[in-house]
C-alpha positions, -999 to 999 in steps of 0.1 A, spaced: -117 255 410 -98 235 442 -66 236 450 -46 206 458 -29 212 492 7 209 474 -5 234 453 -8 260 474 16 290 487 22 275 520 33 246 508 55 253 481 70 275 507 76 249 533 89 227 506 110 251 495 127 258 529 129 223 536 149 215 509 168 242 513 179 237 551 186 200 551 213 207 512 227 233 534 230 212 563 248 185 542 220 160 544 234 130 519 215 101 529 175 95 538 171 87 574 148 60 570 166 39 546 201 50 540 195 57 503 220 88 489 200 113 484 197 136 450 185 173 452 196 179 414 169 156 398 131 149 408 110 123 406 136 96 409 135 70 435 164 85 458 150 122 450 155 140 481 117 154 491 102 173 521 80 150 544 54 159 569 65 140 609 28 146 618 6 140 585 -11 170 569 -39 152 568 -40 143 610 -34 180 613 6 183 606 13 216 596 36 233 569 61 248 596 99 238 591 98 217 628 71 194 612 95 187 582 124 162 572 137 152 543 139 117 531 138 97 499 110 99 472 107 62 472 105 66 516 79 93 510 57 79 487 55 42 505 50 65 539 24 87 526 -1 70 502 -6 40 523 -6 57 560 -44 50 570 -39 65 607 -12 82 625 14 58 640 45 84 656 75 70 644 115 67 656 125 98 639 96 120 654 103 134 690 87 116 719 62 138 741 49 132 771 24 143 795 23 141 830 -12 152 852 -1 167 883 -25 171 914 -18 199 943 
């Protein structure tokens, strides 16, 4: 039988911590939309849920610097919908620079 991915131990985990870190770090509001978040109740539209900066599925990973914390309703429009990777203004900018000797 398959496992979905957010069945898993890893996962759970990472959401877990996630959730965790940002209630202790007094995260109130989603960063994306300024909704108030809730970590008492699930499944609402301001329920406060771990997200993925780089997408599991173009290779993210379940490690707390690939995690934030916004609003169910952010997550879910974010998530289902996201057909290729587009970085965004909350994920850190990298950059690359070739250097020739």
């Amino acid at each position: 039988m398959t496992t979905s991915r957010t069945g898993t131990a890893s996962h759970r985990k990472w959401r877990e911590h996630a959730l965790t870190e940002a209630k202790n770090n007094g995260q109130t509001h989603c960063p994306l939309c300024g909704t108030q978040l809730t970590y008492t109740t699930s499944r609402q539209p301001n329920s406060a849920e771990p997200d993925h900066i780089t997408p599991y599925a173009h290779g993210g990973t379940n490690t707390p610097d690939n995690a934030r914390i916004i609003c169910r309703q952010c997550n879910q429009r974010r998530g289902a919908h996201t057909t290729r990777h587009t970085p965004d203004k909350h994920q850190p900018a990298t950059t690359t620079t070739l250097i020739t000797w």
